[in-house]
DRENZANU-236470 format. One line per field, with one value per residue: residue number from 0; x, y, z of N, C-alpha, C, O, CB in turn. Coordinates in pm, whole numbers, plus 50000, padded with zeros to 5 digits. Glycine has a CB too. Example, Ala and Ser with C-alpha at 12.3 -4.5 7.8 and 13.67 -1.06 7.14 Angstrom:
BEGIN
resi = (0 1)
nxx = (51319 51285)
nyy = (49431 49775)
nzz = (50780 50708)
caxx = (51230 51367)
cayy = (49550 49894)
cazz = (50780 50714)
cxx = (51320 51290)
cyy = (49670 50003)
czz = (50780 50787)
oxx = (51424 51341)
oyy = (49668 50114)
ozz = (50846 50804)
cbxx = (51131 51408)
cbyy = (49553 49940)
cbzz = (50905 50572)
! end
This chain:
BEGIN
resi = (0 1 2 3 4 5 6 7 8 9 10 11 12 13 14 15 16 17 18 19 20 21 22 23 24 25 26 27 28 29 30 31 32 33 34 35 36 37 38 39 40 41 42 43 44 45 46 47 48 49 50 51 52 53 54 55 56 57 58 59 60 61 62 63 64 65 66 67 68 69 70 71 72 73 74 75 76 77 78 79 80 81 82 83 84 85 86 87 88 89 90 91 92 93 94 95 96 97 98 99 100 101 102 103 104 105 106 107 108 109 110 111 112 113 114 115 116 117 118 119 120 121 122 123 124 125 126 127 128 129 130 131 132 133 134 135)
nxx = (50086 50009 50230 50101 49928 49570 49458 49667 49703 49669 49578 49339 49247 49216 49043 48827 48726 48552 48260 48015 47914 48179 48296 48287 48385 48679 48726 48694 48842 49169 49141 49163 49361 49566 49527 49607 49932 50112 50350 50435 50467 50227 50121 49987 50060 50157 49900 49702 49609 49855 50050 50346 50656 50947 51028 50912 50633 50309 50022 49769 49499 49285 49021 48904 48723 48571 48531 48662 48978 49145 49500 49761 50105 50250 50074 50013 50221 50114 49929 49585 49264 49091 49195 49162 49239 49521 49827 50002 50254 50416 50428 50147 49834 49472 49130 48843 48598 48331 48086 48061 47997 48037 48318 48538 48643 48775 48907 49054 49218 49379 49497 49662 49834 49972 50110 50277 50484 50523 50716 50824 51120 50990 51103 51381 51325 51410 51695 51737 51688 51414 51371 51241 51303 51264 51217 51089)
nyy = (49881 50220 50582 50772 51065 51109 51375 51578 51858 52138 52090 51958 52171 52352 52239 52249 52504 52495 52464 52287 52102 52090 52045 51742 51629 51701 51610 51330 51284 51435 51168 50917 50960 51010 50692 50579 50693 50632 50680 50984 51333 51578 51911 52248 52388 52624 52783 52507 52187 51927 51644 51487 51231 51131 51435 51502 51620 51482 51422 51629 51909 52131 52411 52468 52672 52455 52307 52078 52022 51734 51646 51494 51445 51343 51201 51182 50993 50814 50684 50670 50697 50804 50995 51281 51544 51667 51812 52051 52098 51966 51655 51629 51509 51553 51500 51585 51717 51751 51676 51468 51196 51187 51089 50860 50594 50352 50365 50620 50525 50327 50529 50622 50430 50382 50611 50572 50397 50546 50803 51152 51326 51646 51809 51839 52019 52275 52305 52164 52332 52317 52106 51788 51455 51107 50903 50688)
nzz = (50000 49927 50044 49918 49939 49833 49678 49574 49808 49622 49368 49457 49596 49340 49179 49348 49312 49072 48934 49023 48863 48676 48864 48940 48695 48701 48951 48900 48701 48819 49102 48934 48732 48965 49121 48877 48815 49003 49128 49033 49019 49136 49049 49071 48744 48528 48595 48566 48661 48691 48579 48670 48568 48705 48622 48395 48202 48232 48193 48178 48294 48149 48205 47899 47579 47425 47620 47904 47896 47862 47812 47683 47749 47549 47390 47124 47007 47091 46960 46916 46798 46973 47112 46974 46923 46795 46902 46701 46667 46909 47011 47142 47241 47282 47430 47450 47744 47846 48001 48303 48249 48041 48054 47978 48191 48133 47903 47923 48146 47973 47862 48044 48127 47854 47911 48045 47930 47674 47599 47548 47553 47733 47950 47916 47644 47622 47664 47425 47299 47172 47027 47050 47208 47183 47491 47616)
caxx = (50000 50138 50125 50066 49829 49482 49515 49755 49620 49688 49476 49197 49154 49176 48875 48692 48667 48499 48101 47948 47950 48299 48460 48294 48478 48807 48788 48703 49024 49258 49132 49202 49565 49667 49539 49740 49994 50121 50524 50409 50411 50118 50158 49931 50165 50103 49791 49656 49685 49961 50111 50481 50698 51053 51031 50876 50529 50278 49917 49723 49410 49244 48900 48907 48588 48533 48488 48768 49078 49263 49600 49883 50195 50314 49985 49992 50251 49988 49815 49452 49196 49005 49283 49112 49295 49686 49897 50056 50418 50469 50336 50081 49702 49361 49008 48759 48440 48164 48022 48154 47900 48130 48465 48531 48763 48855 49011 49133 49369 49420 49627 49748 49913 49992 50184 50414 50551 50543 50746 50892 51149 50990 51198 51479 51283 51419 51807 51740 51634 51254 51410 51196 51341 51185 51258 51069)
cayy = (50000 50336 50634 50908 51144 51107 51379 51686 51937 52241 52028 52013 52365 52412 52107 52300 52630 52450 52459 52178 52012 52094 51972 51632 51590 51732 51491 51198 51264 51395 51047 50816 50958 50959 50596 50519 50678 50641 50771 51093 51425 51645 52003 52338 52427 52717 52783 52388 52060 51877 51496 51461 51120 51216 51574 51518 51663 51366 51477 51746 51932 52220 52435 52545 52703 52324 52218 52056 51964 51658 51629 51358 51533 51242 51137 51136 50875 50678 50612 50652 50793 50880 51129 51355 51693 51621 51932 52102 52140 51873 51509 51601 51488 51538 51473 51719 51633 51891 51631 51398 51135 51130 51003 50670 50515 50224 50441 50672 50410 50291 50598 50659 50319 50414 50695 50550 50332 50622 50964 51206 51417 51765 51842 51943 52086 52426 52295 52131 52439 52329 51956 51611 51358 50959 50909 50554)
cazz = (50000 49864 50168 49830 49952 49788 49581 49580 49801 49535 49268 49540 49570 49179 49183 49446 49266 48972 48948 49049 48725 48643 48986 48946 48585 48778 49031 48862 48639 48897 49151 48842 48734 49115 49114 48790 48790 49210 49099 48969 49122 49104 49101 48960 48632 48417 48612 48576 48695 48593 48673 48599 48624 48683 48624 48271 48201 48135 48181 48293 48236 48167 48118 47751 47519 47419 47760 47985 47744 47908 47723 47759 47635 47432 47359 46971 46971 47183 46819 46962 46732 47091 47119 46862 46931 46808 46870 46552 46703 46968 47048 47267 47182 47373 47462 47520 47813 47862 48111 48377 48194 47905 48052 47941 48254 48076 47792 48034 48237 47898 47851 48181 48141 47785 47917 48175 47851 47580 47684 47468 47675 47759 48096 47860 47574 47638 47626 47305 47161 47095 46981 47155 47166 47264 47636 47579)
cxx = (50089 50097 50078 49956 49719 49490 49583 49662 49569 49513 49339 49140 49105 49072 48757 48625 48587 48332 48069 47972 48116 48395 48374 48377 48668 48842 48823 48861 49125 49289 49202 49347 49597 49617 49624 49867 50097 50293 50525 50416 50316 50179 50024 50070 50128 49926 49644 49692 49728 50025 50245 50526 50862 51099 50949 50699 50449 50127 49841 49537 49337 49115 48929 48702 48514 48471 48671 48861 49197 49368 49719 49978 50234 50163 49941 50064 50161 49908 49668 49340 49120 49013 49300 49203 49436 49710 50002 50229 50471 50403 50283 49899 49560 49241 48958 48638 48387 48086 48108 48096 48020 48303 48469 48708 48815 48948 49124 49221 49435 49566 49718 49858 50049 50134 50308 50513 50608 50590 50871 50944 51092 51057 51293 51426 51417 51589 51860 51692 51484 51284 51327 51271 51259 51291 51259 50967)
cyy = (50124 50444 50736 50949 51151 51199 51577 51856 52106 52199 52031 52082 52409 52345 52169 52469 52599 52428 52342 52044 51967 52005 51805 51582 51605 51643 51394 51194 51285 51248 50935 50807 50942 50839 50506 50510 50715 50645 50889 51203 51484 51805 52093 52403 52534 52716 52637 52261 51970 51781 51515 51303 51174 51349 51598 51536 51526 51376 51604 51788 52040 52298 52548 52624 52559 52222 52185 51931 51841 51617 51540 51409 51470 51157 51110 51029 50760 50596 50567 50717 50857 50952 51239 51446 51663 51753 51917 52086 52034 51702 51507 51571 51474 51497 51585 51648 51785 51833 51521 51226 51083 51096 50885 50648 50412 50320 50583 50607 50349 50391 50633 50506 50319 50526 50726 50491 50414 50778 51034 51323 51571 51836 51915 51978 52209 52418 52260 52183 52375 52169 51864 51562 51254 50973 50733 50509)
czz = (50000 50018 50063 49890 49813 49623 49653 49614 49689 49442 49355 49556 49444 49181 49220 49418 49163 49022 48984 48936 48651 48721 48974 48799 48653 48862 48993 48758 48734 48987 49040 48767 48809 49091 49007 48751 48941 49155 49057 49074 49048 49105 49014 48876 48560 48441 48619 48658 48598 48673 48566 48610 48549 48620 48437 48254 48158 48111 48269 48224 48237 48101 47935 47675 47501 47540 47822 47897 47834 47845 47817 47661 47493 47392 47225 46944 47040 47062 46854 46882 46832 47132 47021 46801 46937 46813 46741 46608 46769 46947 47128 47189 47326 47343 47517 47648 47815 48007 48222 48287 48059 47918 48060 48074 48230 47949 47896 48133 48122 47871 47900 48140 47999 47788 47991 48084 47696 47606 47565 47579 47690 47847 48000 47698 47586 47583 47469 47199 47082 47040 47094 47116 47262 47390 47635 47499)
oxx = (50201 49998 49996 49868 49763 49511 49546 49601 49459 49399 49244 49018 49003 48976 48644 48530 48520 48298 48164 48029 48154 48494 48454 48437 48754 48954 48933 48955 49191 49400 49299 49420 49683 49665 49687 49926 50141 50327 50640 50383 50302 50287 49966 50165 50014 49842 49529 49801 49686 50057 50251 50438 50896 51211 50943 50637 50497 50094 49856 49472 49305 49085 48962 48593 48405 48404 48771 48837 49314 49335 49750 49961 50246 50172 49849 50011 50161 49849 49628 49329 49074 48925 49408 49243 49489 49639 50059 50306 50570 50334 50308 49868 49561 49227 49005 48599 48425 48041 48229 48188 48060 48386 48410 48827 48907 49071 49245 49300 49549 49684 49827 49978 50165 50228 50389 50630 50698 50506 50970 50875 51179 51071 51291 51518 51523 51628 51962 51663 51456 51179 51352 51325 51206 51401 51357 50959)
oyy = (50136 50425 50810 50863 51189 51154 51654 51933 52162 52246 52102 52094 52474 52421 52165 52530 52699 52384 52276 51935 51863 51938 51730 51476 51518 51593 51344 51114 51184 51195 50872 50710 50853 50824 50403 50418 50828 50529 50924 51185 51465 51821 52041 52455 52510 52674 52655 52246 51937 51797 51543 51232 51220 51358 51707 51444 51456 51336 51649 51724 52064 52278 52661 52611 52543 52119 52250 51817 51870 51509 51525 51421 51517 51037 51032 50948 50638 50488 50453 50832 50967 51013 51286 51448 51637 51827 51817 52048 51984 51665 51424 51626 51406 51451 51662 51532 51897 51904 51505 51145 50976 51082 50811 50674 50370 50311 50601 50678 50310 50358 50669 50530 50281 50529 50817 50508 50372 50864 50980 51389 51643 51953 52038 51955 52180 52490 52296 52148 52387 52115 51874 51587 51281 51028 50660 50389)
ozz = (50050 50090 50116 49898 49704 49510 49742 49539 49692 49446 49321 49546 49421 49187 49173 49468 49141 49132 48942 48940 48598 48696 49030 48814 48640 48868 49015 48758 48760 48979 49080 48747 48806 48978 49030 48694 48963 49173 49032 49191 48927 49162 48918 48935 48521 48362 48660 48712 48487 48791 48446 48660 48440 48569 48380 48307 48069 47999 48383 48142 48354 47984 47900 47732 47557 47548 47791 47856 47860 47795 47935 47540 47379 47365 47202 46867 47024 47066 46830 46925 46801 47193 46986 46684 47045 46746 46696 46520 46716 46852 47216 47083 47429 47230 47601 47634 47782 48096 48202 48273 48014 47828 48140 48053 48301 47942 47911 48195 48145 47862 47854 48134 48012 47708 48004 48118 47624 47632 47516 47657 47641 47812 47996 47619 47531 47491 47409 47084 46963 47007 47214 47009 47370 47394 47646 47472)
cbxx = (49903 50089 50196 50037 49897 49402 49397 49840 49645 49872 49522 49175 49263 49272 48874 48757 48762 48586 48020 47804 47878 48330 48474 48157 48434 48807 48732 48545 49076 49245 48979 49106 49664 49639 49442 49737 49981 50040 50624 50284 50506 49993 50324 49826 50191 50155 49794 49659 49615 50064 49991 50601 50604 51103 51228 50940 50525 50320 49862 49873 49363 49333 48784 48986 48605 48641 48370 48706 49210 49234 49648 49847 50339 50466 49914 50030 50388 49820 49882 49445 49118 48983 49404 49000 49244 49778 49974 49990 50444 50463 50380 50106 49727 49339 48995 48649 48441 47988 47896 48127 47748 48121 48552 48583 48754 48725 48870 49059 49310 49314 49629 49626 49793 49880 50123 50382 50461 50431 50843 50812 51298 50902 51281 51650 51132 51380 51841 51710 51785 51223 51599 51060 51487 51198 51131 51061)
cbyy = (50000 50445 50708 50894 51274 51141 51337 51675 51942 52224 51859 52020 52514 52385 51965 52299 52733 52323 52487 52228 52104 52218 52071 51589 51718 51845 51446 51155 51378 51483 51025 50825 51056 51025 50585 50523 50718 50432 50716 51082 51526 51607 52028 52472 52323 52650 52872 52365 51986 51986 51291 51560 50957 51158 51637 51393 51786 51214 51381 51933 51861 52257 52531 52369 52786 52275 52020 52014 52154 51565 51783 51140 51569 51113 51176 51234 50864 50777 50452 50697 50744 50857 51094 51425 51788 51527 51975 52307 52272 51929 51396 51764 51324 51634 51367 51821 51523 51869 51567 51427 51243 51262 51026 50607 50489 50072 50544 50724 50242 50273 50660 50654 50180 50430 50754 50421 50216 50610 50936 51241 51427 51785 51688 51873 52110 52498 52218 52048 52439 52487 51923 51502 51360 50759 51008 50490)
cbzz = (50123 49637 50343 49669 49988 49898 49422 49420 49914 49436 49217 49617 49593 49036 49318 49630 49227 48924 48829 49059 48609 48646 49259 48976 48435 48848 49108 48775 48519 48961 49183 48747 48713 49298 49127 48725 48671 49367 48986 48897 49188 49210 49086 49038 48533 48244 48524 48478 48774 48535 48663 48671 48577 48645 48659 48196 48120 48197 48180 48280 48249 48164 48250 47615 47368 47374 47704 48144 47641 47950 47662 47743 47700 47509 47417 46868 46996 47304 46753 47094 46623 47175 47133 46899 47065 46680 47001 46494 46803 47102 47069 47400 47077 47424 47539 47361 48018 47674 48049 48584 48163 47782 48147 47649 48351 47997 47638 48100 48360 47817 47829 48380 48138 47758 47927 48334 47837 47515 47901 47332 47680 47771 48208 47864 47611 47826 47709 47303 47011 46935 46988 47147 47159 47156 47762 47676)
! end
């Protein structure tokens, strides 16, 4: 049994400012990455929540016009058509929800699991002058 704290109190507060509707989509994703991915830290990043594993960005999530945009940085090499929204520049790809109703948790651990095995380095982005490279 892990002792990780439930979930990262920061992310809790961001959860708990969310409408009613919103913070049950927030939870149910923050609860389900801390359950998948228990080596990760949590932190709020650029105003969101955001799970790392060894200092490398790996999901996070945030409210957009579309609704609430969950993105997995390396999530285009994941090869998921469920991962609609590929970014133009990096390998990151998302999912939009609007409702809590529409998160699929079997595809969602799918990726979490997906994402402990597929990592393109972002941590040193910045050294490599804007260059990824595969991690694994």
């Amino acid at each position: 049994m892990t002792n990780k704290p439930a979930m990262n109190p920061d992310i809790q507060t961001y959860n708990d400012r969310q409408t009613t509707a919103d913070k049950e989509i927030c939870d149910l994703l923050a609860t389900t990455i801390d359950r998948v991915l228990t080596t990760s830290e949590s932190k709020i990043w650029h105003a969101h929540p955001v799970w790392f594993l060894n200092g490398n960005p790996i999901v996070g999530y945030s409210k957009q016009k579309a609704g609430w945009r969950l993105m997995f940085w390396s999530g285009a090499s994941f090869e998921d058509e469920k991962l609609n929204i590929i970014g133009k520049k990096f390998k990151d790809a998302s999912v939009f929800y609007t409702t809590v109703e529409q998160i699929n948790t079997t595809d969602l651990n799918h990726w979490l699991e997906k994402s402990k095995e597929i990592q393109w380095d972002y941590k040193n982005i910045v050294k490599r002058k804007g260059k990824l490279e595969k991690l694994k």
